[in-house]
Backbone bond lengths (Angstrom), bond angles and torsions (degrees), N, CA, C in turn:
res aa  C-N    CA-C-N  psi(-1)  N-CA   C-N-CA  omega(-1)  CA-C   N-CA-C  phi
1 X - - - 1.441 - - 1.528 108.06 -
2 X 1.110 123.55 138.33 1.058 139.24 174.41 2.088 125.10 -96.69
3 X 1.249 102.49 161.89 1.297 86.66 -162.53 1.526 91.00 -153.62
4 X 1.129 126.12 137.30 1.698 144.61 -161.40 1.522 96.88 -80.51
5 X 1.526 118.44 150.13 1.313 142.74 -178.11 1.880 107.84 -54.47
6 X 1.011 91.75 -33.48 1.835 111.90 -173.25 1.196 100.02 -95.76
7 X 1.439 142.44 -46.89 1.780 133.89 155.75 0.896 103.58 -37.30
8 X 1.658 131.53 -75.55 1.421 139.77 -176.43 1.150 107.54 -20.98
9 X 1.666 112.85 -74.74 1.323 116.72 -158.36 1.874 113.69 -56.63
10 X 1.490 100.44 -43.42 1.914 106.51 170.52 1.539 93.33 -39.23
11 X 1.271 112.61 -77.36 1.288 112.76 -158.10 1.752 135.80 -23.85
12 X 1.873 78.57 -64.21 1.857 102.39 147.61 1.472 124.15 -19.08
13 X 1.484 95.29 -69.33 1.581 115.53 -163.47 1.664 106.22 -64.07
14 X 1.429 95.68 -35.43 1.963 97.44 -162.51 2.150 79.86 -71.22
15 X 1.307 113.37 -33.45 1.900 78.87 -175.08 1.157 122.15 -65.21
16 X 1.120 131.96 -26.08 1.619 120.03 155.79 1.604 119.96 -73.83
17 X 0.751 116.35 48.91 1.521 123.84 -179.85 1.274 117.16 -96.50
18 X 1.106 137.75 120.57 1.592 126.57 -168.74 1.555 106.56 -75.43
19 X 1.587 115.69 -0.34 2.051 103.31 -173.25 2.290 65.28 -100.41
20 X 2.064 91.05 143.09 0.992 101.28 159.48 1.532 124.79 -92.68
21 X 1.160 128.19 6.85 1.025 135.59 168.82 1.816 106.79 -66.33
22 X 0.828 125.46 -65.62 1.343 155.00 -170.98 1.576 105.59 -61.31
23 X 1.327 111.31 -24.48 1.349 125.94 162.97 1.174 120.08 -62.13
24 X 1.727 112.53 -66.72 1.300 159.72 167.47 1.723 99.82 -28.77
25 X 1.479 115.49 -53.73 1.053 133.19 -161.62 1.780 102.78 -76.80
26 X 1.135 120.71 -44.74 1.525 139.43 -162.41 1.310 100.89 -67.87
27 X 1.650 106.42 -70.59 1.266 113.51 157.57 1.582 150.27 10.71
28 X 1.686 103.79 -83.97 1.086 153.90 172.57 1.703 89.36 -75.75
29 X 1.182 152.98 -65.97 1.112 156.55 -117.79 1.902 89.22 -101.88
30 X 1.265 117.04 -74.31 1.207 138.68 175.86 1.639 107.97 -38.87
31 X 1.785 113.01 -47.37 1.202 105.71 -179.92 2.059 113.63 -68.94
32 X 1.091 88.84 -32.77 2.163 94.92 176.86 0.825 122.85 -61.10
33 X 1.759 107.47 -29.51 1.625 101.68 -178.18 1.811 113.38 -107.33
34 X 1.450 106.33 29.41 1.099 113.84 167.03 1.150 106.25 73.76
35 X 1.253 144.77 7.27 1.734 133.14 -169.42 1.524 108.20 -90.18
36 X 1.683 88.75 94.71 1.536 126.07 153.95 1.524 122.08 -23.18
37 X 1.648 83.54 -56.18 1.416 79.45 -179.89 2.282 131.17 -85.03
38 X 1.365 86.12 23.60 1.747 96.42 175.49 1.413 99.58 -112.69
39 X 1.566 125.17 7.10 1.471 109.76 171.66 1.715 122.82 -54.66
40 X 0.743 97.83 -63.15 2.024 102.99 158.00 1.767 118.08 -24.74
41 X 1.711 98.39 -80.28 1.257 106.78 154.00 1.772 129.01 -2.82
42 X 1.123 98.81 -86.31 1.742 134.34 165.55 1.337 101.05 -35.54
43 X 1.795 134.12 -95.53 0.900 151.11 75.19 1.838 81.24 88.13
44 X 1.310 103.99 -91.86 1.494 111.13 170.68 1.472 141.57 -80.80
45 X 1.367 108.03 8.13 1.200 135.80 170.30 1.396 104.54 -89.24
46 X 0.910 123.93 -78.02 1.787 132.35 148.74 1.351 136.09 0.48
47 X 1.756 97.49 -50.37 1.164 92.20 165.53 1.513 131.22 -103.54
48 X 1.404 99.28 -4.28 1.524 124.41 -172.59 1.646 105.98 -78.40
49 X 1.146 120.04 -74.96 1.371 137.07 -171.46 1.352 107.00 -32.36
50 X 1.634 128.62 146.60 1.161 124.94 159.05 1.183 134.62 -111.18
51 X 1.871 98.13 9.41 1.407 138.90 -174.89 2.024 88.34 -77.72
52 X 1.494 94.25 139.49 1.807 107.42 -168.08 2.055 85.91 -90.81
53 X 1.414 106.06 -52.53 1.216 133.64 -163.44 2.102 92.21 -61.79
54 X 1.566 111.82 -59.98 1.730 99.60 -176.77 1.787 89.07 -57.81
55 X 1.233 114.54 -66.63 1.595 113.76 -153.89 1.364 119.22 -28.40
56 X 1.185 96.14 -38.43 2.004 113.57 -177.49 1.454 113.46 -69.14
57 X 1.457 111.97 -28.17 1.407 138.08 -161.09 1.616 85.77 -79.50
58 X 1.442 124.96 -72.04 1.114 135.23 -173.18 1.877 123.53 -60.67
59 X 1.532 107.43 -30.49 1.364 104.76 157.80 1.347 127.39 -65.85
60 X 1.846 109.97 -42.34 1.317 116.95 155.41 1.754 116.45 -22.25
61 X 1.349 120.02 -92.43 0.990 137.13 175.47 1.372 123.59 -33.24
62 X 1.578 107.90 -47.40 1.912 101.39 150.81 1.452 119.75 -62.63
63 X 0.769 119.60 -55.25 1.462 126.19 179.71 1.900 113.04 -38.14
64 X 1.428 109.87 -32.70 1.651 122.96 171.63 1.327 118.79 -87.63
65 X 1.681 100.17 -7.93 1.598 110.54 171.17 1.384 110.88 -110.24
66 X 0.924 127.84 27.70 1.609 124.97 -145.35 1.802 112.11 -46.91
67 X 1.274 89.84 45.61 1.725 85.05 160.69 1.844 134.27 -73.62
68 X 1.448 94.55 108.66 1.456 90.60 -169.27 1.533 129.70 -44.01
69 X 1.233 122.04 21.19 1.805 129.37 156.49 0.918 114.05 -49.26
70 X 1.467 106.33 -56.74 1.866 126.83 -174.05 1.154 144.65 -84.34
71 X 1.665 105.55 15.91 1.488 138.64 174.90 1.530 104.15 -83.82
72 X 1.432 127.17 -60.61 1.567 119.47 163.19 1.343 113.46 -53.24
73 X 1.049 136.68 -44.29 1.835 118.11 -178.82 1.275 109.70 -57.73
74 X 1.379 107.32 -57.05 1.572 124.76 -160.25 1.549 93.06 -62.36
75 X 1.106 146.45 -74.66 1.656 144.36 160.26 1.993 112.13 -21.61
76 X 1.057 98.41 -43.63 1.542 99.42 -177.94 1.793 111.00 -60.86
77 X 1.694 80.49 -49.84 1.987 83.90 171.72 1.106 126.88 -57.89
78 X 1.297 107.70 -34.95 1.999 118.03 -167.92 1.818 94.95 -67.54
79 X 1.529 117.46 -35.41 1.622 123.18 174.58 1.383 115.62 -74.98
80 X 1.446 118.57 -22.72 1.636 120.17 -168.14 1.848 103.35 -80.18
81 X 1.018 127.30 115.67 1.155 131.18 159.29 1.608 137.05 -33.84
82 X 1.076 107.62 -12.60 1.462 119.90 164.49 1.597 103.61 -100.49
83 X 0.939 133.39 30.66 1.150 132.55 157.66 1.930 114.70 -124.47
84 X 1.543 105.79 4.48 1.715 103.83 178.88 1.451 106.56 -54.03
85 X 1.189 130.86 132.44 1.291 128.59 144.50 1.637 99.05 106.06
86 X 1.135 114.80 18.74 1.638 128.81 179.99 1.288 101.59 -143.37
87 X 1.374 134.54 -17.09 1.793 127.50 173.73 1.511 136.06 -41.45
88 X 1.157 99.07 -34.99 1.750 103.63 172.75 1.982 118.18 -37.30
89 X 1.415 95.35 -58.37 1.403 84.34 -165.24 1.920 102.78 -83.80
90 X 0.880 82.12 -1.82 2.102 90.57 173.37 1.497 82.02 -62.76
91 X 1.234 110.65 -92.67 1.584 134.77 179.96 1.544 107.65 -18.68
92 X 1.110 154.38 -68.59 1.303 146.09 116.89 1.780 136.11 36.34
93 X 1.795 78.14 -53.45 1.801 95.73 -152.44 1.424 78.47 -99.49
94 X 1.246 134.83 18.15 1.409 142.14 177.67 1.627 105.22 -96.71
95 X 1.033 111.42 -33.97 1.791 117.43 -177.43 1.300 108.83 -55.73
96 X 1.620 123.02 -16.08 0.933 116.95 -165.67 2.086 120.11 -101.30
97 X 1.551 81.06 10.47 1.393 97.88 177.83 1.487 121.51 -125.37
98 X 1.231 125.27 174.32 1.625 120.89 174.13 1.642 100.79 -68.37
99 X 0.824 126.76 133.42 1.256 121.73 168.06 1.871 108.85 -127.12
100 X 0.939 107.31 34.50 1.599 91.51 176.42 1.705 124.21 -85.85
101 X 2.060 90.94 -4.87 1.557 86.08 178.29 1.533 104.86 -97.47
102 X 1.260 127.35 22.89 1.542 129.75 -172.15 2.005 93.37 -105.69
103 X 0.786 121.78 -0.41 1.328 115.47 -161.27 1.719 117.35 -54.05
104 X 1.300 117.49 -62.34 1.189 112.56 147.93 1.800 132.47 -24.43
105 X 1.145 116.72 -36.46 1.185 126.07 -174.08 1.630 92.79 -90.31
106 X 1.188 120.13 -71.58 1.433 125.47 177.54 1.899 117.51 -21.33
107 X 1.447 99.61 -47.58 1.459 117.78 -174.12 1.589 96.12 -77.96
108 X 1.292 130.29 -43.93 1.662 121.14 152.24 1.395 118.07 -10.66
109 X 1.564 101.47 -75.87 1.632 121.61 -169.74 1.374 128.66 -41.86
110 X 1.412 87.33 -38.32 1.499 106.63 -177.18 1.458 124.18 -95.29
111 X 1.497 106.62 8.64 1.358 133.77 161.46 0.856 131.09 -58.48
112 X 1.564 85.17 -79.69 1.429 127.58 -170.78 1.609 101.66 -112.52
113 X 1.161 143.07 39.01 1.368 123.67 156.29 1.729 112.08 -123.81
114 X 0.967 114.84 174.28 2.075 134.71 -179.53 1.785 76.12 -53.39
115 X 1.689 92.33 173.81 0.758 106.38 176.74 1.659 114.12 -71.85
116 X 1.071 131.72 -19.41 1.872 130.09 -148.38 1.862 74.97 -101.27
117 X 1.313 133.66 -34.18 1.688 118.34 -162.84 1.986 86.15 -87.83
118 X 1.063 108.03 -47.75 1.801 93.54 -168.31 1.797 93.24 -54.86
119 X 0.806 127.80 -49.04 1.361 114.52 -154.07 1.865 118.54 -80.47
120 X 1.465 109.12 -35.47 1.289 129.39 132.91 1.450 109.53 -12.40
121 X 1.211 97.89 -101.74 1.918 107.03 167.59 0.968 127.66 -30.91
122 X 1.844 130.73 -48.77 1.051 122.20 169.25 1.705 132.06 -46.73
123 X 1.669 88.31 -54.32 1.858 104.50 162.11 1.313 106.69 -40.42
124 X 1.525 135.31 -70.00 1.083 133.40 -177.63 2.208 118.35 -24.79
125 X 1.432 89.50 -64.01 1.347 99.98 -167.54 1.380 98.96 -63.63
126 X 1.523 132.27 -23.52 1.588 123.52 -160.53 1.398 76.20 -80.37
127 X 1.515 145.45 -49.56 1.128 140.18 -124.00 1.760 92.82 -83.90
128 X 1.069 117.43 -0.99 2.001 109.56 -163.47 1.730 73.86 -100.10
129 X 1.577 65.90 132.63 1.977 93.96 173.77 1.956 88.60 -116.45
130 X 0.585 146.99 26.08 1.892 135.34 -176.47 1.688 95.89 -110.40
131 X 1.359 102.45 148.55 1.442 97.87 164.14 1.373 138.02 -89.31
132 X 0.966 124.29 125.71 1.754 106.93 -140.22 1.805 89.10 -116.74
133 X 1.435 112.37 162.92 1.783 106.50 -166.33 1.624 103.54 -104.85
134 X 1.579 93.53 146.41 1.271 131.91 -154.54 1.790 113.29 -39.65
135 X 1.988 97.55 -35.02 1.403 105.91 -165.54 1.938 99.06 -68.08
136 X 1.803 104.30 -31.01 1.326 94.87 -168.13 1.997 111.88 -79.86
137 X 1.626 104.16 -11.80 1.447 88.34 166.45 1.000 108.46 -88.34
138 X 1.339 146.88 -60.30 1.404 144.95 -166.04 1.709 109.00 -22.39
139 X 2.096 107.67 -62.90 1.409 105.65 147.32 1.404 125.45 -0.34
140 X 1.533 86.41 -112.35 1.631 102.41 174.50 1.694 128.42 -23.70
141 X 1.594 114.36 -62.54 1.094 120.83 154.86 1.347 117.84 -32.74
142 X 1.046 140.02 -66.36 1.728 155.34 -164.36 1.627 79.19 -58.21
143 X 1.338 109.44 -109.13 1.400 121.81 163.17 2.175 111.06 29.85
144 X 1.291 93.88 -86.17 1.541 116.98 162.64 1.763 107.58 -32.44
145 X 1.082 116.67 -65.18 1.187 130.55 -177.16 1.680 120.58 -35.27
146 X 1.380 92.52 -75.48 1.597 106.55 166.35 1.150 119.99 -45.38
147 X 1.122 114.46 -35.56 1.735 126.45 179.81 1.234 100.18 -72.38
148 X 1.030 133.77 -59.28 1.354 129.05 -161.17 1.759 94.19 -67.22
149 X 0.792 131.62 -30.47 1.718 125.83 179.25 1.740 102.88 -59.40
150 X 1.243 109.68 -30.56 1.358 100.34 -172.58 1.430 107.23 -113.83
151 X 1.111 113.88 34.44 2.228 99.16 -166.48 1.732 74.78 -161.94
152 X 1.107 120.52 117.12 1.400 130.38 -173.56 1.708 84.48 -129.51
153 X 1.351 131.89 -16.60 1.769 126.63 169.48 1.381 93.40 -47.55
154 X 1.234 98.71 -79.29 1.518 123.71 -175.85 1.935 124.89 -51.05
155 X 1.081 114.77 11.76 1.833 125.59 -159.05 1.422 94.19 -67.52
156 X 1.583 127.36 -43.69 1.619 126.49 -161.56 1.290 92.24 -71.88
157 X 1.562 124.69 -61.58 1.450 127.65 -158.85 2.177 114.52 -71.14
158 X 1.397 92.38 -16.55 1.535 71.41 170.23 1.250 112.45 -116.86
159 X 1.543 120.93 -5.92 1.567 105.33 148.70 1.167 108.59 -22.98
160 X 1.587 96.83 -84.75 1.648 113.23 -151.87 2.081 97.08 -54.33
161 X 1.230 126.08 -46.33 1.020 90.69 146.05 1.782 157.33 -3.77
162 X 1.461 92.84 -62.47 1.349 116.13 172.51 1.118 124.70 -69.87
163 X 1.598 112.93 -21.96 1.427 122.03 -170.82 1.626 108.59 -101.40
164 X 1.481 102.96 -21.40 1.815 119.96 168.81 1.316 106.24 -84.08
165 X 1.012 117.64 17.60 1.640 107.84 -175.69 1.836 98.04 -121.79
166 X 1.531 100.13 -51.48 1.208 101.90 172.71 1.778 124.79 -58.37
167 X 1.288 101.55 -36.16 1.425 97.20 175.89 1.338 117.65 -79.91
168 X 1.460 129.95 -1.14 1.590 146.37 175.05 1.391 105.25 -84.76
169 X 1.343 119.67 -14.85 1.468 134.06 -174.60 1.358 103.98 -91.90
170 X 2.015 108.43 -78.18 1.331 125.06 163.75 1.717 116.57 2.15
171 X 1.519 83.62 -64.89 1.961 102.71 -168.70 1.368 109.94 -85.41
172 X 1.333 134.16 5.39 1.282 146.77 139.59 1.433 132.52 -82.52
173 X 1.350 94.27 -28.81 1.527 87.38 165.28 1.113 131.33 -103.19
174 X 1.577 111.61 0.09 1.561 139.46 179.65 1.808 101.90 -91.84
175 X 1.693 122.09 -8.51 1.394 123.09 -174.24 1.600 82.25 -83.95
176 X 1.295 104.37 -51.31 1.530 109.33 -135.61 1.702 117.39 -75.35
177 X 1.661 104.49 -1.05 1.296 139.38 179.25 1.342 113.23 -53.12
């Protein structure tokens, strides 16, 4: 869908808007209709805001653009500490990118995050279809392991973890045959 030079520009304007609704709206709005050219925009909305509610608004909207610009911010936030306890839809706004080189980090999340970011993350990692090399699952796998010695909350989800990691291996080492 396309959207006129003069829509655009409203759109623009409503993200600096002091009602966050209207933010919220731009956002979200800008990311559906594909406009490429507010990745920046976004991008800096994202990282600016201290609003949990715009920030989410604005990953949203990358996430419908998935231009790879917005894979380092959006990752930077999920690490920045003013974002604890708001990560899920960061984590999320990640689906909308390749993520098979985050994997290590991904297997973090699901460590160490609430329940809505481990599980988030998990989706993520089922979602990599690429074959990724052996040294970085073994990692990960290992990684998983230790954790699970100490996080008995978590024992069902990083099994299966354990068992998605191994078969990400399996089918890598069964290519490479």
């Amino acid at each position: 869908m396309t959207v006129s030079n003069t829509q655009y520009q409203q759109y623009v304007e409503q993200l600096y808007s002091n009602n966050r609704d209207l933010v919220v709206e731009a956002a979200h709005t800008l990311g559906d209709f594909g406009e490429h050219r507010s990745v920046d925009i976004l991008i800096e909305l994202l990282q600016k805001t201290t609003d949990p509610v715009i920030r989410n608004a604005a990953a949203i909207g990358l996430r419908e653009l998935g231009d790879e610009r917005a894979l380092e911010p959006i990752v930077s936030l999920i690490n920045d500490p003013k974002t604890e306890g708001y990560r899920g839809t960061l984590i999320y706004a990640l689906e909308g990118f390749d993520c098979s080189g985050l994997l290590p980090f991904l297997v973090e999340q699901v460590i160490t995050g609430n329940f809505e970011v481990s599980h988030q993350a998990f989706s993520l990692i089922e979602s990599i279809d690429i074959e990724l090399d052996s040294e970085t699952l073994n990692f990960c796998t290992q990684r998983v392991k230790d954790a699970l010695l100490e996080n008995y909350e978590k024992a069902d989800l990083l099994e299966d973890l354990i068992d998605l990691l191994n078969e990400m291996n399996s089918f890598t080492n069964t290519k490479n045959l």
